[in-house]
N, C-alpha and C positions, 0 to 999 in steps of 0.2 A: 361924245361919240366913242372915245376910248371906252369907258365905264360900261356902254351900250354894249359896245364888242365883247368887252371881258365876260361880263355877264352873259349874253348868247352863248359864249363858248363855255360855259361853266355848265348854261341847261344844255347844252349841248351832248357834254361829258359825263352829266347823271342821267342822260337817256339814253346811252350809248350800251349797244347790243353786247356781249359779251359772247365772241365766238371761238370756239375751242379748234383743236387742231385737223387740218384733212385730214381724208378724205372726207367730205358731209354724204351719207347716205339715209334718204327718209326710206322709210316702210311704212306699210300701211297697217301691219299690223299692232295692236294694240291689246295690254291684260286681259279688257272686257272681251276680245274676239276672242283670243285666246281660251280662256274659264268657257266660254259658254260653247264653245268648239270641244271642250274636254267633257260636259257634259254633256255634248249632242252623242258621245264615242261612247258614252258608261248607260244609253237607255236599251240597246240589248242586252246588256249583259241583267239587267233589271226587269226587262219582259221574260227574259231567260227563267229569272229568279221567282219572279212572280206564278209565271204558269205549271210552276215543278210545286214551288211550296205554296201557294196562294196568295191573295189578296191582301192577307195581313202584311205581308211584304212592306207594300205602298204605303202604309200606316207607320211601317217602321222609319223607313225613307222620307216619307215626310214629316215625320217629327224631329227627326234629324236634321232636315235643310233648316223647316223653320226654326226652332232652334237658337242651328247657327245664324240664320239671319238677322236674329232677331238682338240676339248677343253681341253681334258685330255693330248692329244700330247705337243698341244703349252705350258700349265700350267705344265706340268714334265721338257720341255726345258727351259724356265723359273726358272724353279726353279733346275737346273743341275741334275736333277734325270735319270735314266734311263727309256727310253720313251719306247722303244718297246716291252721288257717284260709287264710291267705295260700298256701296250696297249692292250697285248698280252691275259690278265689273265681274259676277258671278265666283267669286272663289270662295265666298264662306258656302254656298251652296256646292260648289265643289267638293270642301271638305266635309259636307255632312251628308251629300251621298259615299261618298267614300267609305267615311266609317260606317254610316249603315252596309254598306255591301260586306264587311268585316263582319258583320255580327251575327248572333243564330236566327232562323227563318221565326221562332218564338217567344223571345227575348219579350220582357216584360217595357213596358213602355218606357219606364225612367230611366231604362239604362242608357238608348238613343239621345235622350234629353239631358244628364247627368253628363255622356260623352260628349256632344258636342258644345256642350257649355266651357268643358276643359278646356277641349283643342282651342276654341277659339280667344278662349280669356286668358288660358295660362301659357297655351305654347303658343299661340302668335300674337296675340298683344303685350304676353308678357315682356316680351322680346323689344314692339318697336312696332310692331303689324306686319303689313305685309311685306313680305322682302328682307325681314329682319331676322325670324324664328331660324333656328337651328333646325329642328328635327320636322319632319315631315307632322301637321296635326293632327292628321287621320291615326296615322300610326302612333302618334303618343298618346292617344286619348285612345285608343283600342288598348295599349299596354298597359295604361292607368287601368281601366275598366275588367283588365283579367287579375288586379289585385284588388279590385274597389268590388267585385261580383264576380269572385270563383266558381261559385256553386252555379251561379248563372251559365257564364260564357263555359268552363268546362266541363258540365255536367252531358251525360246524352240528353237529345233532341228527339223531340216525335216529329220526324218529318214526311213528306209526300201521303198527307192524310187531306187535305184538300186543294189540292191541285185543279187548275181553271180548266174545264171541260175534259176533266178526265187524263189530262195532258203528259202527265207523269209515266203515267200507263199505259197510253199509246207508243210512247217512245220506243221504251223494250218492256220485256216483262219483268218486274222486280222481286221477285217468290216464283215458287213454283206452282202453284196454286193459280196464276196468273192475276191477283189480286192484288189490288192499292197497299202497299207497306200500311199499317197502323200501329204501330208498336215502334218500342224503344228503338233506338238506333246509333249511331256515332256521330260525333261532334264532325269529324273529317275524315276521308276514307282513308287517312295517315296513321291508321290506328294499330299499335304496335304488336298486339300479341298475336301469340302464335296461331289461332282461332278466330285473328280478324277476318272478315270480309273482304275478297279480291272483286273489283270492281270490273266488267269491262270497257274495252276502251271508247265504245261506241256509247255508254253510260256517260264518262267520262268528259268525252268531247262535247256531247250534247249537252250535260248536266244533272242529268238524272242522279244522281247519288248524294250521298249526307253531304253538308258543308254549310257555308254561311248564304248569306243572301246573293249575293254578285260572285262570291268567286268559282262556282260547279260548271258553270257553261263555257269551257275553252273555245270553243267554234264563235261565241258572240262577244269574249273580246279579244279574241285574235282580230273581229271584225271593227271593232272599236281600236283597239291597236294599230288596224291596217289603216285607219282614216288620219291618226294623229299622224303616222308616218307620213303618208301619202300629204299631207298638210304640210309637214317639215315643223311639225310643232314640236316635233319631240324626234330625237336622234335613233334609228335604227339600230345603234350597235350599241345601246344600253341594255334592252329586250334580249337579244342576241348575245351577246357575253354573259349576260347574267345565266341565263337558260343554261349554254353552254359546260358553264363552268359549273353547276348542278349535274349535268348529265355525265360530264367530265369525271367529277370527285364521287359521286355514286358506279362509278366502274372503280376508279382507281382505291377509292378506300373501304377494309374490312366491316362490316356492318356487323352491329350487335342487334340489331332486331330480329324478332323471331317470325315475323308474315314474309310471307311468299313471297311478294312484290318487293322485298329491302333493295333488293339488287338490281332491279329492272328502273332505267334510267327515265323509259318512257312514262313507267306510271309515275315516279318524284316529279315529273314536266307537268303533267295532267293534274295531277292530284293535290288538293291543297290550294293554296293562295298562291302558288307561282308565277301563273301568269297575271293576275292582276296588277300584282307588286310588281311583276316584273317592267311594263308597259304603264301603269296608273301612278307610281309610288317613287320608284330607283329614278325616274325621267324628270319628278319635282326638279324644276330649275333652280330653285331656292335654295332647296338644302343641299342639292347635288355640288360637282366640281365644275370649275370655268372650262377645263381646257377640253380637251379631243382625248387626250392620253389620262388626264384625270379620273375622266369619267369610264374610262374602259378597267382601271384602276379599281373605282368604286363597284360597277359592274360585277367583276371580277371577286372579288371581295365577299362583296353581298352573297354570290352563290358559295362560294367557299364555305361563308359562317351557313348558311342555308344549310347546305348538307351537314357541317358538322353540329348545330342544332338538333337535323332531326334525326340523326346516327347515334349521339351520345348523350344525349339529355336527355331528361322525362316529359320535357313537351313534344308533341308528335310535328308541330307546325315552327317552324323557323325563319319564315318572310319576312314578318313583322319586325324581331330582335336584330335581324342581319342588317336591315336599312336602316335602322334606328342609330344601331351602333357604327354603319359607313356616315350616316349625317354627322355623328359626331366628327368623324376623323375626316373629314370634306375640307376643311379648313387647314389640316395640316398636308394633305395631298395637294392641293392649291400650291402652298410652300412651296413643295417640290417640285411640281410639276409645269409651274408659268414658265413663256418660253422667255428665254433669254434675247436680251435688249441688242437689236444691231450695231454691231462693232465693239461689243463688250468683250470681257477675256474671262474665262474661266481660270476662278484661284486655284491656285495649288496649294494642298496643305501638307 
């Protein structure tokens, strides 16, 4: 009977739950609701995309998901994980719409396929997978692919040459001629000389004008932006300090550019990858900071290096390198920034 007992209480003790400390709070929400909540936010700004520059758009964009999904299948079987949950929970298709909205409306096919092969094998697997990687994937495999295909990603663009029903052209008029643009144009309407193109802001907002796939329509992903907030999937006052402190540092500091627009705070807001990054990119949970003050921290930051990227350098666009280089330092803001243990004492040195 002893022996009987011991032994119960022995399977007793290797089946025993291991419960961690209060409070217990479930949620329902979950990665998969999550991802596929971030991609129900980025299909305006994609219809946006599509009916300025055309249908090749979608071509672009889905070479890019499949791609990454395809990538993240073989790299789980490789590595014995389970493939089809993790295939399932929509984040490799997250980061291969992303980077495709990063890229030009013309871009030759292998670039989508080349980049998202990166982001997913080198920055987030290389890492540990998901939850692991440092840097945001979208963004490192768009910054890989502006050394791996210069001539590609910064050369000009022929854009608003086949636009879906005309759509381009209805907006506003883009010539005076009131005629569909066909000819050369800019990569982004961040284009530094003195002879650049001033865009308006009604262009701007709606996305009528040069730039990449996803990032020209402000009006549809402020509307994607407005749904993750309104979700609570993503924190208000990342979007918000980042913008901010662009608008901020384009008053307070001297500009060396020579177009019209260097000083006007509203077009650096509009123009460019701003808001995408700002709302799509700086919000990554992953590579961003844990705390409330970290992240206003990084926020902050991000637009700092934004402006002085595109004040002082010879790239026109600075979203990209500004998150990149906050992912890195996320890990040491954390450092400083976790809140202090109750009833602890701050040292003195």
């Amino acid at each position: 009977m002893q022996e009987k007992a011991s032994t119960s209480n022995q399977t007793q003790s290797n089946n025993a739950l291991i419960v961690s400390a209060s409070p217990h709070i479930r949620d329902i929400e979950s990665i998969p609701r999550i991802m596929w909540a971030v991609v129900l936010s980025l299909i305006p700004a994609g219809i946006a995309g599509t009916l300025v520059f055309g249908y090749y758009c979608l071509y672009v964009v889905s070479l890019s998901c499949i791609t990454a999904v395809v990538t993240e299948a073989f790299i789980l079987k490789f590595r014995k994980l389970p493939v089809l949950s993790a295939v399932k929970d929509g984040s490799a298709v997250v980061t291969g719409i992303l980077l495709a909205y990063t890229l030009p409306p013309s871009v030759p096919w292998y670039v989508p396929v080349v980049g998202s092969f990166f982001a997913i094998a080198i920055v987030k697997h290389a890492f540990g997978g998901l939850g692991n990687n440092i840097w945001n994937p979208a963004l490192a495999a768009r910054a890989f692919l502006q050394v791996a295909y210069p001539a590609v990603i910064n050369s000009d663009w022929r854009i608003l040459q086949h636009g879906v029903g005309n759509f381009a052209h209805n907006i506003t008029s883009v010539d005076t001629e009131g005629k569909l643009v066909d000819a050369i144009t800019r990569a982004t309407p961040l284009a530094k000389e003195a002879g650049a193109e001033t865009y308006h802001f009604a262009q701007l907002f709606l996305g009528n004008v040069p730039g990449c796939i996803g990032e020209t329509s402000a009006i549809a992903l402020l509307l994607g932006g407005a749904y993750l907030i309104y979700k609570r999937y993503i924190k208000w006052y990342v979007p918000a300090y980042y913008i901010a402190a662009v608008f901020i540092m384009v008053l307070i500091l001297p500009s060396q550019i020579a177009a019209p627009w260097a000083k006007n705070p509203f077009y650096h807001v509009f123009a460019g990858g701003l808001i995408l990054g700002a709302f799509f990119m700086a919000t990554d949970m992953v590579t961003s900071p844990l705390t409330k003050r970290g992240l206003i921290i990084f926020a902050i930051g991000a637009g700092v290096l934004t402006t002085l990227i595109r004040f002082y350098s010879g790239y026109p666009e600075g979203v990209c390198y500004s998150i990149l280089l906050m992912n890195t330092a996320a890990p040491l803001i954390d450092r400083f920034t976790k809140p202090r243990l109750y009833g602890s004492k701050i040292k003195k040195v």
